[in-house]
Steps between C-alpha positions, in 0.01 A plus 500: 500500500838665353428846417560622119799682454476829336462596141789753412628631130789670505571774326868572497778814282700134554823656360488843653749450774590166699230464750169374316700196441481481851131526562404285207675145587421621885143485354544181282609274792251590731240231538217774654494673140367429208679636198218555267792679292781739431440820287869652351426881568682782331737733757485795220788590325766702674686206518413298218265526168415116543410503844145239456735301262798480811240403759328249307863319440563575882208310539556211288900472609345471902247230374755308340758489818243418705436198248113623425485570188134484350354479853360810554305748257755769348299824366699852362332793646490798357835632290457857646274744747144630404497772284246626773247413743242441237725283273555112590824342327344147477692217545535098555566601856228759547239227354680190716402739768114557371447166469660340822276786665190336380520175712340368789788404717587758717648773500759573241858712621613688215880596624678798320838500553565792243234739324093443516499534117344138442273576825365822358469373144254189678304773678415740147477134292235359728381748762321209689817320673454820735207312654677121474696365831831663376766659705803687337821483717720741387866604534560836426421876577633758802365428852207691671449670790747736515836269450757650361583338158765535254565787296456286167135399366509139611591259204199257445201782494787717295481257247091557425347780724152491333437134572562556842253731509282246319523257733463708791187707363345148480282277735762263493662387841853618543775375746767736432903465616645803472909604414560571897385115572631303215834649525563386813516146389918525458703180466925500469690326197653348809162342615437406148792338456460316807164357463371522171778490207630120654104370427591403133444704205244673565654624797765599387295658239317726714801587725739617181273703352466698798835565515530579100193796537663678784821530294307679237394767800715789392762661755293304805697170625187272632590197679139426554128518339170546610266225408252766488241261253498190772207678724288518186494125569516467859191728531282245341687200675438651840304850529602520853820542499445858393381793713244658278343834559223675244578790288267683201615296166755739358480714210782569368661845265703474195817515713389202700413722835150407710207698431330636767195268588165613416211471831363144518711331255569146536737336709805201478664341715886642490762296613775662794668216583568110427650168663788537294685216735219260414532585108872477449467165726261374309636555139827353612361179667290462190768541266693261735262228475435533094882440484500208733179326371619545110 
């Protein structure tokens, strides 16, 4: 008997920087996932006032070089954060979630490669998925345990605070990645050039605008990027190859710092390392293969 691969949506601030690009076709050609679909999520609006609107073409442009257009289930999340932690922004994406919660067929991965907006709006629209078979993977927040993290608040809980706090107030599993793991995921322009920009155009898609983003890094020459969305994905493809240790969910201030825990609170699993040899091998073969077998 095959086993069923696993149900994933993929929720995705697409056009933030370069590396969701990444993480999405990494998740498209792998036959032990099921792409149930791909939300467009907002990445707030330091950069952009359009940000849902950029994803969601991010989206559709990655769909179409891949030559899938109209294969997979395309649903806008929410255009902005929650007002607060009582306050859902409902959404295409934050129902696509409700409803793919509500089947028998295993559990569903929910993977948030930017802000748990769409996650947290699910939880305060139907308060039941806490009690479904649904696990939230999510990139984002400082690490635990006494790492030292950057200075800055880290970017995907910057971008909506209170629905991390949603999320992690909830009975809802988490896997969380935090910024001292999923930076560590670095690849060269040199190694992109190499192996991925030659594999037609979506390679050379994904290589070039890699190289465009880190020329818009002001007075810091970058040769290089972190594919820091690509364990969102490889944590549902193969939970081992992270070392996992459980923390207290975080709470989290209004300057993005870690509350201290209250006695007894409820604990995730918190990712410290990953097999970043087998993901980077594995996205590259894949892409590899999709070239050759088009």
């Amino acid at each position: 008997m095959t086993a069923a691969p696993r149900r994933i949506i993929i929720n995705t601030d697409a056009k933030n920087e370069a590396d969701d690009q990444f993480a999405i076709v990494h998740a498209l050609l792998s036959p032990t996932l099921d792409v149930r679909g791909i939300v467009p999520a907002h990445f707030g609006t330091r950069r952009t006032t359009e940000s849902l609107r950029e994803s969601r073409e991010e989206v559709d442009l990655l769909l179409r070089l891949m030559g899938r257009e109209g294969q997979y289930v395309v649903a806008d999340g929410a255009p902005h954060k929650l007002p607060d932690e009582q306050t859902a922004v409902p959404s295409d994406g934050s129902r696509l979630i409700i409803e793919e919660s509500k089947k028998s067929e295993g559990t569903l991965y929910v993977a948030f490669l930017g802000p748990l907006t769409d996650m947290a709006s699910a939880i305060l629209e139907d308060p039941e998925i806490q009690d479904r078979d649904v696990v939230v993977v999510w990139i984002g927040g400082p690490p635990h345990g006494g790492v030292i993290a950057p200075s800055s608040i880290e970017f995907n809980l910057s971008n909506d605070i209170e629905s991390a706090n949603v999320v992690m107030n909830s009975r809802i599993p988490v896997w969380q990645i935090p910024s001292t793991v999923y930076s560590m995921v670095s690849v060269t322009h040199l190694e992109l050039e190499d192996r991925v920009a030659p594999l037609g155009e979506l390679g050379a898609y994904l290589t070039q605008q890699v190289i465009d983003f880190n020329a818009t890094v002001e007075n810091l020459a970058m040769d290089f990027r972190s594919l820091g969305d690509s364990p969102g994905i490889g944590a549902v493809m193969n939970p081992r190859g992270g070392v996992w240790r459980s923390f207290p969910a975080p709470l989290y201030d209004a300057e993005g710092k870690m509350i201290e825990p209250a006695p007894g609170r409820r604990e995730i699993p918190v990712c410290e390392s990953m097999d970043i040899r087998w993901l980077l091998e594995d996205m590259f073969q894949k892409l590899r293969h999709f070239h050759a077998t088009r």
